[in-house]
C-alpha positions as a Markdown table, in Angstrom:
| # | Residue | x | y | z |
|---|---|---|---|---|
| 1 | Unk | 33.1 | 123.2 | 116.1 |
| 2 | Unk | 36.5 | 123.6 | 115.2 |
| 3 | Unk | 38.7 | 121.5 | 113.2 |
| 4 | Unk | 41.8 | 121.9 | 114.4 |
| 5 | Unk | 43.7 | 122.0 | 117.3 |
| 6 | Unk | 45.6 | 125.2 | 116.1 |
| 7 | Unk | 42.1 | 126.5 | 115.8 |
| 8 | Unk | 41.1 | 125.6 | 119.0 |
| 9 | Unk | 43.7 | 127.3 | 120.3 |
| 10 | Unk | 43.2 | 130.7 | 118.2 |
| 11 | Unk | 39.9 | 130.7 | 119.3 |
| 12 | Unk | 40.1 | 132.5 | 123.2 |
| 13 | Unk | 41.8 | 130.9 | 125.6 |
| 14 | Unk | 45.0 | 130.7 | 127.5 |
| 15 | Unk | 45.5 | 126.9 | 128.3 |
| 16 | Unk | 43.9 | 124.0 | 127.7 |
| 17 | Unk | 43.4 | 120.3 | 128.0 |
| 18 | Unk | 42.4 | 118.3 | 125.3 |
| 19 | Unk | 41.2 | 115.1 | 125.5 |
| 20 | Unk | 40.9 | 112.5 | 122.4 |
| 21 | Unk | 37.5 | 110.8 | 123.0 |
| 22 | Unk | 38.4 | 108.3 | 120.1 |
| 23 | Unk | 41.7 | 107.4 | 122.3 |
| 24 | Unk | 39.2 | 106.7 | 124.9 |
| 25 | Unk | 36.9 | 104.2 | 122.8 |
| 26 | Unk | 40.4 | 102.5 | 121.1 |
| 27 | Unk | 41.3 | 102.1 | 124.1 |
| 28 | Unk | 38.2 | 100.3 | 125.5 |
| 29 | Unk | 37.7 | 98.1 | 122.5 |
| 30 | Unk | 41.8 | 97.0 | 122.8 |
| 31 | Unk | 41.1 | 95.9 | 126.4 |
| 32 | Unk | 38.0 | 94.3 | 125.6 |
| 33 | Unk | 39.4 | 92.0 | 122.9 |
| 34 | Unk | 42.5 | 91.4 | 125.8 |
| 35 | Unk | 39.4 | 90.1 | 128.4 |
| 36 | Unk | 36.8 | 88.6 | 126.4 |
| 37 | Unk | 35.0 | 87.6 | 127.2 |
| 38 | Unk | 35.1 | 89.1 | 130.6 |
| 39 | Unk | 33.6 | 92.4 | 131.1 |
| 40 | Unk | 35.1 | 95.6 | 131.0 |
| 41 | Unk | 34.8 | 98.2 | 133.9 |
| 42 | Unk | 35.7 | 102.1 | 132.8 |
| 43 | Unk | 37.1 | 103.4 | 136.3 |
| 44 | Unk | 35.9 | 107.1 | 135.8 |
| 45 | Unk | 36.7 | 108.0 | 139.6 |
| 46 | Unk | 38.6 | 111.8 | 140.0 |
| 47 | Unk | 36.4 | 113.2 | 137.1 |
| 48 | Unk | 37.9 | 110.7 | 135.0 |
| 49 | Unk | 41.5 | 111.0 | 136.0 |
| 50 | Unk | 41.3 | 114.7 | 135.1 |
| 51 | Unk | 40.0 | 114.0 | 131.3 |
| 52 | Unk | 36.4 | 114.8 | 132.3 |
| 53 | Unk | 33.8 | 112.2 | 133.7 |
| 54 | Unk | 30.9 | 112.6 | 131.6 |
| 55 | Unk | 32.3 | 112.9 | 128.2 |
| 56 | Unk | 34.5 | 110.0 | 129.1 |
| 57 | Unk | 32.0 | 107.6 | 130.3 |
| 58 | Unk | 30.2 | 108.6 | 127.5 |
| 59 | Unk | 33.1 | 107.3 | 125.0 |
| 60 | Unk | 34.1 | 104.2 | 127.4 |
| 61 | Unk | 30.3 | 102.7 | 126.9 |
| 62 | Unk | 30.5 | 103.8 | 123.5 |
| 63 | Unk | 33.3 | 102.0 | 123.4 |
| 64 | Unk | 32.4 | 98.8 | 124.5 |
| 65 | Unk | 32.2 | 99.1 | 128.9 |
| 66 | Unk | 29.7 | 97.3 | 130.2 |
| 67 | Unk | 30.1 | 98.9 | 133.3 |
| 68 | Unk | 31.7 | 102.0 | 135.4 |
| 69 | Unk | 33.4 | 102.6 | 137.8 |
| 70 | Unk | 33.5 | 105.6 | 140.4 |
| 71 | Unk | 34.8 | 105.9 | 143.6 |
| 72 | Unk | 32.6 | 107.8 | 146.0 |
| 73 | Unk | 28.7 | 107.7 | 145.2 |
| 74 | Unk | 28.7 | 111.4 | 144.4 |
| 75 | Unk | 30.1 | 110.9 | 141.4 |
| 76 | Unk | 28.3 | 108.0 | 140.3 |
| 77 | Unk | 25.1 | 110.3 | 140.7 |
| 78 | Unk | 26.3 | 113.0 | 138.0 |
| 79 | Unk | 26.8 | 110.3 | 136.0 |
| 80 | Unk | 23.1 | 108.8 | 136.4 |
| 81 | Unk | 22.1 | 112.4 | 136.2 |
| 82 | Unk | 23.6 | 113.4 | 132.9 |
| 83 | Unk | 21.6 | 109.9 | 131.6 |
| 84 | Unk | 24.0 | 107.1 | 131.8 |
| 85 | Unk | 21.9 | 103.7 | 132.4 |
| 86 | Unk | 25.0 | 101.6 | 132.7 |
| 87 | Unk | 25.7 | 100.0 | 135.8 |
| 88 | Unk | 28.1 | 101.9 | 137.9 |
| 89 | Unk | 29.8 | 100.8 | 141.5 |
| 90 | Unk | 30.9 | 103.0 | 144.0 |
| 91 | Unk | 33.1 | 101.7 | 146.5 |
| 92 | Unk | 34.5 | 104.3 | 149.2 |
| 93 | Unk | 32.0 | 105.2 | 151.6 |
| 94 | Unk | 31.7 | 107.2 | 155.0 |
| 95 | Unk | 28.9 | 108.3 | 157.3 |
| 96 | Unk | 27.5 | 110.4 | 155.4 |
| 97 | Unk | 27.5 | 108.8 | 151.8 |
| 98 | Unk | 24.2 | 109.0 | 150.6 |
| 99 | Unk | 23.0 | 105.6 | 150.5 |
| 100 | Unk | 19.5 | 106.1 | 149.8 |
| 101 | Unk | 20.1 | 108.5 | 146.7 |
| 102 | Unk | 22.5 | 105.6 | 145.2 |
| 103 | Unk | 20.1 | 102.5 | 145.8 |
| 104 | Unk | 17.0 | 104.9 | 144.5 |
| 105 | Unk | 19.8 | 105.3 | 140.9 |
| 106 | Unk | 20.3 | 101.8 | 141.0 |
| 107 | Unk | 23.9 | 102.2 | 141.6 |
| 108 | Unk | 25.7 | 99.0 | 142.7 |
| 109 | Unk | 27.6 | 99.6 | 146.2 |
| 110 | Unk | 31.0 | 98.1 | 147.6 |
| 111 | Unk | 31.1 | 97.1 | 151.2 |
| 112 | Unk | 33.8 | 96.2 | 153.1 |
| 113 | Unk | 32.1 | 95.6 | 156.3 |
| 114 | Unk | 30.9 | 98.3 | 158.4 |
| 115 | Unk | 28.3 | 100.1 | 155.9 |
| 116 | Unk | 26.0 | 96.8 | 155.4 |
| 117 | Unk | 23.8 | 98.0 | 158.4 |
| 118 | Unk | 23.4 | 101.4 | 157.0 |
| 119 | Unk | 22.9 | 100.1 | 153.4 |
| 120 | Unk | 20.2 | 97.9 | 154.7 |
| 121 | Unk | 18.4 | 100.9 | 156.6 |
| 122 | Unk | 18.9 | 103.4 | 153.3 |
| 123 | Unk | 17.0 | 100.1 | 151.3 |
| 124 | Unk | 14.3 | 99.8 | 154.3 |
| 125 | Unk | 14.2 | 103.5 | 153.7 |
| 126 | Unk | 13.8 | 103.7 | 149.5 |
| 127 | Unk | 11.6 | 100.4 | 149.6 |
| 128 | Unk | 14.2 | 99.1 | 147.1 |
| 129 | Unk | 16.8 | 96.0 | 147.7 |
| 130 | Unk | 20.3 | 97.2 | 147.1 |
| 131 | Unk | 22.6 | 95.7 | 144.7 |
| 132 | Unk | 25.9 | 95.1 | 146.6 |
| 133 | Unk | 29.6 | 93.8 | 145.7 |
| 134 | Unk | 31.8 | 92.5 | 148.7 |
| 135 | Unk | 34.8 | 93.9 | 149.1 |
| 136 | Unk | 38.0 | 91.8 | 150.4 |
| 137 | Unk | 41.3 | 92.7 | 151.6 |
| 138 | Unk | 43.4 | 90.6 | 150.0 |
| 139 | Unk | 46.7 | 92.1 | 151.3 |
| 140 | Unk | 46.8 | 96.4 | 150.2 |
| 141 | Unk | 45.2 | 97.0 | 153.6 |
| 142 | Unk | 42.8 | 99.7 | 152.3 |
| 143 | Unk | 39.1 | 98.8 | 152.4 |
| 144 | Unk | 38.1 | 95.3 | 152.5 |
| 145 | Unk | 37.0 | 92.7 | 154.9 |
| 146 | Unk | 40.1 | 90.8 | 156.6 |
| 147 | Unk | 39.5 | 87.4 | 155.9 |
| 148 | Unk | 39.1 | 86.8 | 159.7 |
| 149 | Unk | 36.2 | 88.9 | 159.8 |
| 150 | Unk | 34.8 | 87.9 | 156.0 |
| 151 | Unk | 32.3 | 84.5 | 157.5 |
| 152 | Unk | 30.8 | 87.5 | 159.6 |
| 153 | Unk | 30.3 | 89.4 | 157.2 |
| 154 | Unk | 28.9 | 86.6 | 154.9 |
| 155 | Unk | 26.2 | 86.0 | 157.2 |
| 156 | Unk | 25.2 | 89.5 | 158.0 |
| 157 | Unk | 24.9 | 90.1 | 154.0 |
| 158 | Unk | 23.0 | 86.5 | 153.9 |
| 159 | Unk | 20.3 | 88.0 | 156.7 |
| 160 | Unk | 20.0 | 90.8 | 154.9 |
| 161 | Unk | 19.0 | 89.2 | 151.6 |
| 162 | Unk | 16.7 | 86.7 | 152.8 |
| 163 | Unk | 14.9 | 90.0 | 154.0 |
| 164 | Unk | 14.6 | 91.4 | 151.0 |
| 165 | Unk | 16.9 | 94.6 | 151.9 |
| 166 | Unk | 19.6 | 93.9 | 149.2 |
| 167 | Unk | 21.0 | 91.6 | 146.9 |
| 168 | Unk | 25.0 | 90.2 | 146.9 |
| 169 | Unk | 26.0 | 90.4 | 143.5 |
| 170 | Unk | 29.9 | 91.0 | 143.6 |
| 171 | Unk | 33.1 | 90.0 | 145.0 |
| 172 | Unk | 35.9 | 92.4 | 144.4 |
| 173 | Unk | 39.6 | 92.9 | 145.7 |
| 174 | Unk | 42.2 | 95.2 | 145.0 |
| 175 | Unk | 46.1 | 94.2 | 143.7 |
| 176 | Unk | 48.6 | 96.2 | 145.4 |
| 177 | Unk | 52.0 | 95.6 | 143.4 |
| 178 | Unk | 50.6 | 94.6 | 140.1 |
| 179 | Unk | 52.7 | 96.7 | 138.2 |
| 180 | Unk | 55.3 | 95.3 | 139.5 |
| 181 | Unk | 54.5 | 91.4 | 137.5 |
| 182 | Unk | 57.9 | 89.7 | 138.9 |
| 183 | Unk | 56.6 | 90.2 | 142.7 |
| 184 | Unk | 55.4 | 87.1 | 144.0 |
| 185 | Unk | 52.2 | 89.3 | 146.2 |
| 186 | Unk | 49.8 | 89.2 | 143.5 |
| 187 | Unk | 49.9 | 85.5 | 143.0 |
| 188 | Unk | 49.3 | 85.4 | 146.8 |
| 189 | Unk | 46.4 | 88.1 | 146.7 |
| 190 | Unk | 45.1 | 86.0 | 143.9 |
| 191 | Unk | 44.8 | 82.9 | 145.9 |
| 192 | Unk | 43.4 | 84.7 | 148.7 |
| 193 | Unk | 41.0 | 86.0 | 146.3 |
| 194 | Unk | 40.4 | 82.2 | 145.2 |
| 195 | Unk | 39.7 | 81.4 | 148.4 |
| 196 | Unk | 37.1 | 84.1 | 148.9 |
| 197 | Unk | 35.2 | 82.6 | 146.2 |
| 198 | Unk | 34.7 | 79.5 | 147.2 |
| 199 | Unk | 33.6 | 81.0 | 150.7 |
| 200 | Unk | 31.1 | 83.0 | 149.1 |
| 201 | Unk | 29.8 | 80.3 | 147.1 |
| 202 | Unk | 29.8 | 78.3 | 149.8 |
| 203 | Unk | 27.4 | 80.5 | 151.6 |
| 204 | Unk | 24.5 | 80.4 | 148.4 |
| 205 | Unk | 25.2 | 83.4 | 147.3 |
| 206 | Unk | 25.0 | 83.3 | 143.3 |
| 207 | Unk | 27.2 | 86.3 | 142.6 |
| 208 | Unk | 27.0 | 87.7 | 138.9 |
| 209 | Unk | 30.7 | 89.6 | 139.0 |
| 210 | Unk | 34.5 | 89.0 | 140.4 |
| 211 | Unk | 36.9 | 91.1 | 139.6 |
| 212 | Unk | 40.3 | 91.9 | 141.2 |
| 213 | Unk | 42.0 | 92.9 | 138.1 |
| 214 | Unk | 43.5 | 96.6 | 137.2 |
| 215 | Unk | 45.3 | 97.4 | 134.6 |
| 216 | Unk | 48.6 | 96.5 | 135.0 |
| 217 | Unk | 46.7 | 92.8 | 136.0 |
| 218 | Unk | 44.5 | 93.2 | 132.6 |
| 219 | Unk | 47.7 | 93.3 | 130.4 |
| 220 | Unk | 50.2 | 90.8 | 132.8 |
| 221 | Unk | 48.2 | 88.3 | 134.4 |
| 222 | Unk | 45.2 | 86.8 | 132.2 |
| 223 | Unk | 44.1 | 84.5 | 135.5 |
| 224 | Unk | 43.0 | 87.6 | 137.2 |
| 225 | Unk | 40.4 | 88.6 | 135.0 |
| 226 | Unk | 37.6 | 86.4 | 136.3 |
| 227 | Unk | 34.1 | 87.6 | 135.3 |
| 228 | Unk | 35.0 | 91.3 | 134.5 |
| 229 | Unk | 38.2 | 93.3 | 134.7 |
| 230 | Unk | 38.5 | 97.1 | 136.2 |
| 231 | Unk | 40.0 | 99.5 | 133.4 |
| 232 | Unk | 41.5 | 102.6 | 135.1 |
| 233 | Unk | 44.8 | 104.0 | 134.1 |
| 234 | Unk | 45.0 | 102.3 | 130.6 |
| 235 | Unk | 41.4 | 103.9 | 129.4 |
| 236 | Unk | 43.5 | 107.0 | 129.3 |
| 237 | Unk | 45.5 | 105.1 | 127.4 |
| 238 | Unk | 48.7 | 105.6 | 130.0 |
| 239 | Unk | 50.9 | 102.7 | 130.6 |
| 240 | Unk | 51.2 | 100.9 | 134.2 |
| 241 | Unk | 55.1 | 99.7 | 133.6 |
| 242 | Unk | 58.1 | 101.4 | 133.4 |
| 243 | Unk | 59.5 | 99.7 | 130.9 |
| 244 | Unk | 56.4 | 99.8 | 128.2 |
| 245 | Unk | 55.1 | 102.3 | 126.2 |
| 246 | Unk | 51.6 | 102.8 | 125.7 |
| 247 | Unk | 52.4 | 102.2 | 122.1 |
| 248 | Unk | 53.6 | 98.8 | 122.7 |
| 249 | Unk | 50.4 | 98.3 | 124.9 |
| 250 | Unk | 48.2 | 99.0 | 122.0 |
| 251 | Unk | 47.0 | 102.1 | 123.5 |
| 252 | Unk | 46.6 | 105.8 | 122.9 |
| 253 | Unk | 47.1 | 108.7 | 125.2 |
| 254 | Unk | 44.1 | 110.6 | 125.5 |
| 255 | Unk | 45.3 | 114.1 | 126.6 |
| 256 | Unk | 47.3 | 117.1 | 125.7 |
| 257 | Unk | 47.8 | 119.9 | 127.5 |
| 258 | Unk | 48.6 | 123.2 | 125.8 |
| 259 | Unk | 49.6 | 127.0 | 126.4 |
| 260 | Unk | 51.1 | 129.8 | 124.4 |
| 261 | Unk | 53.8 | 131.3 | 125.2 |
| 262 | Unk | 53.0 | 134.6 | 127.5 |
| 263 | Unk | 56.4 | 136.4 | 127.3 |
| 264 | Unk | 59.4 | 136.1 | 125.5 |
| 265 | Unk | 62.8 | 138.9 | 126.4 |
| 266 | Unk | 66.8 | 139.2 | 126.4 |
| 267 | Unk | 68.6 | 138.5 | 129.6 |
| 268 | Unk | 72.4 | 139.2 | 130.1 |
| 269 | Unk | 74.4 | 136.1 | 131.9 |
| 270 | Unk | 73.7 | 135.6 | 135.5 |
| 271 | Unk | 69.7 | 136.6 | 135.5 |
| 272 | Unk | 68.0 | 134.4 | 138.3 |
| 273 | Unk | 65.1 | 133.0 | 137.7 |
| 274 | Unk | 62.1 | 132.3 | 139.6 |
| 275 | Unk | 61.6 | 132.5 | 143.4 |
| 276 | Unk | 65.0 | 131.2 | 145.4 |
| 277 | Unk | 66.9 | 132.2 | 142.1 |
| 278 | Unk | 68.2 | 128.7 | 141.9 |
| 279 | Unk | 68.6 | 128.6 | 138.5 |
| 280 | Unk | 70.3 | 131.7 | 136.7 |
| 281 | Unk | 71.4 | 131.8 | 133.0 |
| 282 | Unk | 75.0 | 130.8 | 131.9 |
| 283 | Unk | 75.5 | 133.4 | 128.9 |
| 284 | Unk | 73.0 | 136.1 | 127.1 |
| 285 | Unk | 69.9 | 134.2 | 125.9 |
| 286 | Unk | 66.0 | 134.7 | 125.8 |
| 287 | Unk | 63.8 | 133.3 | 128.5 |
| 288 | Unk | 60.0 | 132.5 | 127.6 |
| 289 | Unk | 57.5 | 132.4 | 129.9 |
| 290 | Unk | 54.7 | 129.7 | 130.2 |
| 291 | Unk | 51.3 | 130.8 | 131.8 |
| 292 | Unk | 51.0 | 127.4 | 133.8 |
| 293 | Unk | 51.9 | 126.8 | 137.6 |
| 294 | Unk | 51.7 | 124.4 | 140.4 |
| 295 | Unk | 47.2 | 126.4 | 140.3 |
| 296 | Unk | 46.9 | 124.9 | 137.2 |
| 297 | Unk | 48.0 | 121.1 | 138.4 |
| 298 | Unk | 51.9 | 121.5 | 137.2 |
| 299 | Unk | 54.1 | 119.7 | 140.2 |
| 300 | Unk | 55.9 | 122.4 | 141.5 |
| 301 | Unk | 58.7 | 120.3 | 142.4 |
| 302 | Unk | 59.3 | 119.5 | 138.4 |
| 303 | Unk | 62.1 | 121.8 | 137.6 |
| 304 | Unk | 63.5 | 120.5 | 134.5 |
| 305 | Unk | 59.8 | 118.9 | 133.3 |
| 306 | Unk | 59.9 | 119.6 | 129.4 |
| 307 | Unk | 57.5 | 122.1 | 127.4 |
| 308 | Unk | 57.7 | 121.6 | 123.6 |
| 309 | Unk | 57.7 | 124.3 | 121.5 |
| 310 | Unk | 57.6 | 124.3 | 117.4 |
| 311 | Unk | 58.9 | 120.6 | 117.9 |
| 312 | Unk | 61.9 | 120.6 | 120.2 |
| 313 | Unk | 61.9 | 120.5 | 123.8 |
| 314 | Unk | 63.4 | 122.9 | 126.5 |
| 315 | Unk | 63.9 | 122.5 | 130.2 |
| 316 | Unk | 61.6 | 124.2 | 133.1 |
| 317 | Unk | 64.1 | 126.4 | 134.7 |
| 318 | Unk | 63.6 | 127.6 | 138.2 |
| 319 | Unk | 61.0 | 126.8 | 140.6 |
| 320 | Unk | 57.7 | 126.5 | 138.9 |
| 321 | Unk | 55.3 | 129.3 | 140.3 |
| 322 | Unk | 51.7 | 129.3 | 140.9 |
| 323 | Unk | 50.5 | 130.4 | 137.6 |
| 324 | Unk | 53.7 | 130.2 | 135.5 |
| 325 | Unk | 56.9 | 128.7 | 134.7 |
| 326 | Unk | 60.0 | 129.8 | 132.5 |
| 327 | Unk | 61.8 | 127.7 | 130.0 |
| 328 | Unk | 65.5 | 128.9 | 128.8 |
| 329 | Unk | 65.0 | 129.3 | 125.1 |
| 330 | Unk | 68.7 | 129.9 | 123.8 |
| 331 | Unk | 70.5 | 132.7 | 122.6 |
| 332 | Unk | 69.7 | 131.7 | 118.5 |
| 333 | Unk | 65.9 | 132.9 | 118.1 |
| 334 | Unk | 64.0 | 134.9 | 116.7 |
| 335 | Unk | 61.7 | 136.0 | 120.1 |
| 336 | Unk | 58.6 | 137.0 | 117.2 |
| 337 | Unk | 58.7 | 133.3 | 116.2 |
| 338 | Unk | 58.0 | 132.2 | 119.9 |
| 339 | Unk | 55.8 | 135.3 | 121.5 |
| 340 | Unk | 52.7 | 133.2 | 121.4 |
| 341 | Unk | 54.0 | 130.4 | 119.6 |
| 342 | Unk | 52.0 | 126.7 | 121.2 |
| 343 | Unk | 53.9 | 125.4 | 124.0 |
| 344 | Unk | 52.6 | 121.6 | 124.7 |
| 345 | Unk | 53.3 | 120.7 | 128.2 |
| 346 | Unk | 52.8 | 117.1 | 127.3 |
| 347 | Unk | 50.6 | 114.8 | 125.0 |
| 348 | Unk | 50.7 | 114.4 | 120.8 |
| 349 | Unk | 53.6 | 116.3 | 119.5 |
| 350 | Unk | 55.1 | 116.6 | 122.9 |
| 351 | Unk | 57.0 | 114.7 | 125.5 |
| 352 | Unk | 54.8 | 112.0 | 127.4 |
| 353 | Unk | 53.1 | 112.1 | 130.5 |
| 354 | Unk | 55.9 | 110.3 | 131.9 |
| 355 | Unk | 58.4 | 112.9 | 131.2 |
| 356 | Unk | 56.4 | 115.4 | 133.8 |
| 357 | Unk | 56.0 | 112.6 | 136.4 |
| 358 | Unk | 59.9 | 111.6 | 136.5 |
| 359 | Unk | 60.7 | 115.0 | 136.8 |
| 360 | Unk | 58.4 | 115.2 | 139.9 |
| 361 | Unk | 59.2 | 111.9 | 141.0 |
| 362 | Unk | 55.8 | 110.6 | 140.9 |
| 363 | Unk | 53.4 | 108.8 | 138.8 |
| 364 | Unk | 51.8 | 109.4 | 135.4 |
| 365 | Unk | 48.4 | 108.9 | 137.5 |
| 366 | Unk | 48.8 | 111.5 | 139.5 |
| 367 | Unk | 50.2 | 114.2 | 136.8 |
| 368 | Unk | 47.1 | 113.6 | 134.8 |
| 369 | Unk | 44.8 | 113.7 | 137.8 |
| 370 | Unk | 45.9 | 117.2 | 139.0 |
| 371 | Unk | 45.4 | 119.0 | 136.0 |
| 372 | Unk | 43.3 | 121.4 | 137.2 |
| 373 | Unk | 39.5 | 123.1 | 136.6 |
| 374 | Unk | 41.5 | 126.5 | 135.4 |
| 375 | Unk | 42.4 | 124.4 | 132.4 |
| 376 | Unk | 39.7 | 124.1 | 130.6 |
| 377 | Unk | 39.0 | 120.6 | 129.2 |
| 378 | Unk | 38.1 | 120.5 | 125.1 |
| 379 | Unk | 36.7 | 117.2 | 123.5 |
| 380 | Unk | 38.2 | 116.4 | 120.3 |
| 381 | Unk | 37.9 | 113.2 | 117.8 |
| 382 | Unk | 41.2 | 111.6 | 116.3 |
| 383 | Unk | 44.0 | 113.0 | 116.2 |
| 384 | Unk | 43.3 | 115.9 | 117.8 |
| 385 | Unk | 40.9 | 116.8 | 114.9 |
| 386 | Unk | 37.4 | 117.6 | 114.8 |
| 387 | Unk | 36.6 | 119.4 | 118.5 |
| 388 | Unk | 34.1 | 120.7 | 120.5 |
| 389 | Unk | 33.2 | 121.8 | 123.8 |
């Protein structure tokens, strides 16, 4: 146990993520008060969006999540393996999911159509009535039943039950421009979604969850909620809109990725830099070198992403390499006050997320996501204080 970030830093390693397990529980409880009193789901999917599923989930139910959220049933099993009782749905299945494992954990299971049979044999199987939440395509065109083929499915799912081989207890959809709020798609995916309701009602089935909401829907469209809401992006405390900060949202970013500074010398005018030598220095001036690359979940295509050192920012120049990158530190310095110095890529004390996602013309989801396992992930509480592995 450290108690300091600096600290953590000093005490053997080369690069790090750390991850604010308070942000994670603010986080939760400023959703929930948003929802109540529908439900929260912590999506925990992609080992928590790269922040580290068990420690997360940990902190979410902590928190205040009453449920979680993974995507494939692999992951949901760590989860019931490291001793977490909440319910959890998995939703993205193929051939050879392991259906029997997850009914035998009591893990709830999306269908969209095709895997009711084999979720019915797996129950047969584990002597043990599977708890299942339909899934409807209410216009992404990912998984889901169409509604053409949803009264099929209804009745398929209504055999089943009256055999005592599982159990409907959901209805779930998926919004597919939500973070978008002046598109007039979601209100028709909502309607869609209304109308799948009422067909499933219709049918006797007494359902205990809907849900269709993510997060941008959780903080722009209050009818979505239903009975429980499905917190991904914002449990990392990472805003869904351009235009809003995660400040403004009530939220707090839950990672930081650090470095030190490898390498610091004196280059004349002219030096190229970095494979292609599309970038090469205008005057004499000192060029620092950062021990993170495209390996360690930096986009390769961010030239110009910022890395903040002893509070101001400088530019990736050059292509960024598989293990390193090289910022342009000025001609001013002093190169002992940098050799080693902390060099935040992003997070507290940095740039945002954002910053490194419009430089690679992506997403803050995907930035956070691809931080990779050669960066070790270190659990702090509050302001980057009190940590521990």
């Amino acid at each position: 146990m450290t108690t300091s970030t600096e600290n953590a830093q000093s005490n053997g390693f080369e690069r790090r993520a750390i991850i604010d397990l308070s942000a994670i529980r603010n986080n939760v409880k400023q959703i929930s008060d948003v929802v109540a009193p529908a439900a929260v789901m912590a999506v925990v999917k992609a080992d928590a969006y790269g922040h580290g599923a068990i420690p997360v989930a940990k902190a979410a139910v902590d928190g205040g999540a009453s449920w979680l959220g993974c995507a494939h049933v692999t992951e949901a099993l760590v989860l019931r393996e490291a001793g977490l009782e909440a319910p959890i749905l998995a939703w993205l299945h193929t051939e050879d999911t392991p259906f029997k494992a997850a009914i035998a954990a009591g893990l709830d299971l999306g269908v969209s159509g095709w895997e009711l049979e084999r979720v019915a044999v797996a129950a047969r199987c584990v002597q043990t009535p599977a708890r299942i939440h339909l899934k409807i395509d209410t216009g992404l065109g990912r998984n889901g039943s169409t509604m053409d083929a949803f009264p099929d499915l209804l009745n398929r799912a209504n055999a089943f039950q009256e055999e005592g081989l599982l159990r409907v207890v959901g209805l779930f959809s998926h919004l597919a421009v939500a973070d978008e709020p002046e598109r007039p798609e979601t209100d028709e995916q909502l309607a869609l979604f209304s109308k799948a309701i009422e067909m499933v009602e219709a049918a006797g089935f007494d359902i205990e969850v809907r849900h269709i909401a993510n997060t941008p829907a959780i903080l722009s469209r209050p009818d979505a909620h239903h009975d429980m809401v499905r917190l991904g992006l914002g449990l990392y405390g990472l805003s869904p809109f351009e235009s809003d900060s995660p400040e403004s949202l009530g939220l707090r970013p839950a990672m930081k990725v650090v470095t030190r500074v490898a390498n610091v010398k004196k280059v004349h005018a002219g030096q190229g830099v970095s494979y292609g030598l599309n970038y090469k220095t205008e005057g004499e001036t000192y060029l620092g070198l950062i021990p993170m690359g495209y390996a360690d979940g930096l986009p390769r295509i961010a030239t110009g992403a910022p890395v903040t050192i002893k509070g101001r920012s400088y530019p990736v120049r050059g292509r960024i390499a598989m293990d390193q990158c090289v910022i342009d530190l000025g001609a001013d310095i002093d190169p002992d006050d940098f050799l080693g110095a902390e060099a935040i890529i992003f997070g507290e004390g940095g740039q945002s997320v954002n910053t490194w996602a419009h430089a690679a013309n992506t997403i803050n989801y995907e930035v956070v996501t691809r931080v990779s396992p050669r960066v070790p992930r270190y659990y702090v509480e509050g302001s980057w204080g009190e940590a521990g592995e």
